[in-house]
C-alpha positions in Angstrom: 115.8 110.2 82.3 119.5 109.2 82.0 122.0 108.5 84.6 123.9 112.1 83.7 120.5 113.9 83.8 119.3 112.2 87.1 122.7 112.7 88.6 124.3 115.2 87.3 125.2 118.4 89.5 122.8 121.2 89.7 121.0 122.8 92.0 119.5 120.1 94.3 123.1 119.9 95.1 124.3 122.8 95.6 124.6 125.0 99.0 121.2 123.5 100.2 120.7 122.5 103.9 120.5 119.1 105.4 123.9 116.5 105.1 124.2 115.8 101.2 123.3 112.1 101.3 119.7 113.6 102.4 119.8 115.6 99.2 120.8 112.8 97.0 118.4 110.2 98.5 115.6 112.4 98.1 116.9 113.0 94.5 115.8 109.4 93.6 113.5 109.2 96.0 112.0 112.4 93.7 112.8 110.5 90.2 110.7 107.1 91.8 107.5 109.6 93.0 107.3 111.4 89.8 107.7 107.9 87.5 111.3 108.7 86.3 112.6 105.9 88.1 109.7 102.8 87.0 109.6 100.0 89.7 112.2 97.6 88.7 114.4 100.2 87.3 118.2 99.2 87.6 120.3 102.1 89.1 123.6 103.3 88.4 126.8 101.7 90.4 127.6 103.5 93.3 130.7 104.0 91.7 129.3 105.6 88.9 126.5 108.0 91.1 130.1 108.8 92.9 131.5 109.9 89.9 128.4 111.7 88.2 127.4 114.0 91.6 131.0 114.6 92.6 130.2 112.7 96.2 132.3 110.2 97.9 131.6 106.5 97.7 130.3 106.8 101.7 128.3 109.6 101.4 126.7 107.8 98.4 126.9 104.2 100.1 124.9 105.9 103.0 122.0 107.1 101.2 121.3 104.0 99.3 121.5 102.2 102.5 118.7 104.4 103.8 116.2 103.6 100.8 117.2 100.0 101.3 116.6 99.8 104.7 113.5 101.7 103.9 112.7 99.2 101.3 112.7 101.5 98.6 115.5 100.0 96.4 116.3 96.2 96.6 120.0 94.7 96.3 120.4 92.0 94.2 123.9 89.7 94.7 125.8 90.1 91.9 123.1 92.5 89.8 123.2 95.6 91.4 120.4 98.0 92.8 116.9 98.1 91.8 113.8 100.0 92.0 112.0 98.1 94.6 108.3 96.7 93.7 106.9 96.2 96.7 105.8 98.4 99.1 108.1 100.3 101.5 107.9 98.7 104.2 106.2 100.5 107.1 107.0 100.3 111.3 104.2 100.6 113.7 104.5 101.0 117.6 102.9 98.3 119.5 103.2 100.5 122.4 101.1 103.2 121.4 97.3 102.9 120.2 96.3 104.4 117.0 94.2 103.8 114.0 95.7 102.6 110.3 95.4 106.7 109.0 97.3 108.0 111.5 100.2 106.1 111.2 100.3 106.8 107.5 99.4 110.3 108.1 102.9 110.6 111.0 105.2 108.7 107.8 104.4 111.3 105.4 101.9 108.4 103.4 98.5 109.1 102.1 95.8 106.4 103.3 93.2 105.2 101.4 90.6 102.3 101.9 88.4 99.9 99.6 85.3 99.0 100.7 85.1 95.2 100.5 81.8 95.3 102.8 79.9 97.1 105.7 76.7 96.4 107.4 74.8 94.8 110.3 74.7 91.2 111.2 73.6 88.7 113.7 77.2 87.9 115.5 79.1 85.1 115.1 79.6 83.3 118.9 82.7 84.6 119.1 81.8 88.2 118.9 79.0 87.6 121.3 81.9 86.4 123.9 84.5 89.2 122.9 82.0 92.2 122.8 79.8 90.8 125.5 76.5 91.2 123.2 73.3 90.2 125.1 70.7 87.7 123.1 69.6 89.0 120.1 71.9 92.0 119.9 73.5 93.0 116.5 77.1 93.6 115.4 78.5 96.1 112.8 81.1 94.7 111.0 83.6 96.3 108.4 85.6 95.1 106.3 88.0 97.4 104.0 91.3 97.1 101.9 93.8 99.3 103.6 96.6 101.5 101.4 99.2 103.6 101.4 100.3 105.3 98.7 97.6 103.3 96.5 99.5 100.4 97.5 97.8 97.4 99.1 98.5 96.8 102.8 96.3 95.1 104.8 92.6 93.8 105.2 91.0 95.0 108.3 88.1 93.1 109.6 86.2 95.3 112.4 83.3 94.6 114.7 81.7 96.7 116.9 78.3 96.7 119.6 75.8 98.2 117.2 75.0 101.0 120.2 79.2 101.9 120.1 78.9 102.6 115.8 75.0 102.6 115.0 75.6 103.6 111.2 78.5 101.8 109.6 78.0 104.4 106.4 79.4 107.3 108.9 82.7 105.5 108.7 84.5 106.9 105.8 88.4 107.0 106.4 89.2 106.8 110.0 87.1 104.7 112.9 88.7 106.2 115.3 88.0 109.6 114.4 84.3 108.7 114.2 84.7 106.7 117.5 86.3 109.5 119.2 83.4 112.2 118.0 81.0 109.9 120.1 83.3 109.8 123.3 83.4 106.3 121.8 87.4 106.2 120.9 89.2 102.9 123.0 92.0 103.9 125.0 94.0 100.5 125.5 94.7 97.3 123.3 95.5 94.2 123.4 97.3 92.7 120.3 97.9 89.0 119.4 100.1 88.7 115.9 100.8 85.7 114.5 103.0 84.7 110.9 100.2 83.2 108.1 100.9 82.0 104.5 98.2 84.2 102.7 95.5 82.6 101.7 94.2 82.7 97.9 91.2 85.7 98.3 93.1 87.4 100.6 96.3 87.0 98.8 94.8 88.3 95.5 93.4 91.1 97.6 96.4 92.2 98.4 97.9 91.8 95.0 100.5 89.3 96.4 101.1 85.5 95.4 98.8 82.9 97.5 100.9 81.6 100.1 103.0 84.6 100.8 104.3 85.7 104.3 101.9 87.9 105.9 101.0 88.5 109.7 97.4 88.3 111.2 96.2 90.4 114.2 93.7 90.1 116.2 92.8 93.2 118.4 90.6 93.9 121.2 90.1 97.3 122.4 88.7 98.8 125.3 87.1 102.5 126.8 88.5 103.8 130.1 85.7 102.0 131.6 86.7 98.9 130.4 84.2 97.8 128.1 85.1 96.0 125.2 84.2 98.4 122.0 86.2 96.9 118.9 87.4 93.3 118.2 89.6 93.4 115.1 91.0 91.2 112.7 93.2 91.8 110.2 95.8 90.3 107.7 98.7 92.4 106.5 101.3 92.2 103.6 104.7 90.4 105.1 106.3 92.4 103.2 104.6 95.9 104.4 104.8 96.2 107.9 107.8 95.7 110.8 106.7 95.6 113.9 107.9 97.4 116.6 108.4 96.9 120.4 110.5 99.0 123.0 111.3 96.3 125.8 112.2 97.7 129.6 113.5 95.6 132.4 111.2 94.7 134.4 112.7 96.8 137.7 112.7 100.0 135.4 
């Protein structure tokens, strides 16, 4: 598709509702879904989108600020604007407690997961401490490649007291949704993230270079009663996922 073709007025800019840099960021956003726009893909100047939709240089500045900051299109110094090829990058709460699909479902993204292994084991000595498993007690472990969009995210690493999740096989999007059918669903967290250089299998996993910026997390999470039901570990792209944090002072 050509710049005039892409840009050009017609109807998706005509007396539809919604401010017009909406309608012209969902425009390319449209052209990148639908393969138009290829990842890489150089765009036009804004100048030049100015000139071809009949917009002003803010109104076009504005909505390729959004898909930047949305990581959708990169800026280059002194090259222009490009089709990003990376994911866009995602925010999730750390105030609010709630499973991989359901963020992706509340952005509008599809989730998906790769099975990379599922089963019953004899726990490792730390899952005995974390999950408090008496001698001789089994774990369920599950380990899955998380996307959005088909695009790699993360690798989550879950166990759980075999008596919480008895058949791992039930799992087959959401564990929380399968958690909260057996009154089983955690109600609070606690998060530790840290900043890794990706490792080589988990790098390739995640179709990223080895040694790339990621972030592991380590969650434990907990039923009203306080027992310990899910100890998670997961690595995530660095270039996927912002996390976010709403700070109070400490009197408010």
């Amino acid at each position: 598709m050509t710049p005039d073709e892409l840009f050009g007025p017609g109807e998706w800019l005509g007396d539809g509702t919604g401010p017009r840099y909406l309608r012209l960021r969902s425009r390319i956003e449209m052209a990148i879904a639908n393969g138009l726009l290829p990842e890489g893909a150089p765009l036009p100047a804004e100048r030049e989108i100015a000139n071809l939709t009949g917009l002003s240089r803010v109104t076009v500045r504005r909505a390729m600020q959004d898909l930047v900051d949305r990581g959708i299109v990169v800026q280059r110094q002194g090259s222009g604007s490009f089709v990003s090829d990376a994911p866009p990058k995602v925010e999730q709460s750390l105030s609010v407690l709630t499973s991989f699909t359901e963020d992706m479902v509340r952005r509008g993204l599809s989730a998906s997961s790769e099975w990379l292994g599922r089963g019953i084991h004899m726990p490792s000595p730390e899952e005995v401490m974390i999950l408090a498993l008496s001698p001789g007690e089994s774990v369920v472990r599950i380990e899955r490649l998380r996307r959005a969009d088909n695009r790699p995210m993360a690798i989550e690493r879950a166990s759980l007291p075999v008596d919480v999740l008895p058949n791992p096989l039930e799992v087959e999007t959401s564990l929380y949704k399968v958690l909260e059918a057996s009154g089983n669903r955690p109600v609070r967290a606690l998060q530790r993230i840290s900043a890794i250089n990706l490792g080589g299998e988990d790098a390739e996993v995640l179709g990223v270079e080895t040694g790339a910026a990621g972030l592991r997390i380590e969650r434990t999470s907990y039923l009203p009663n306080r027992r310990v039901v899910e100890f998670t570990r997961s690595v995530y792209r660095g270039d996927a996922y912002d996390f976010v944090a709403e700070l109070r002072l400490a009197d408010q």
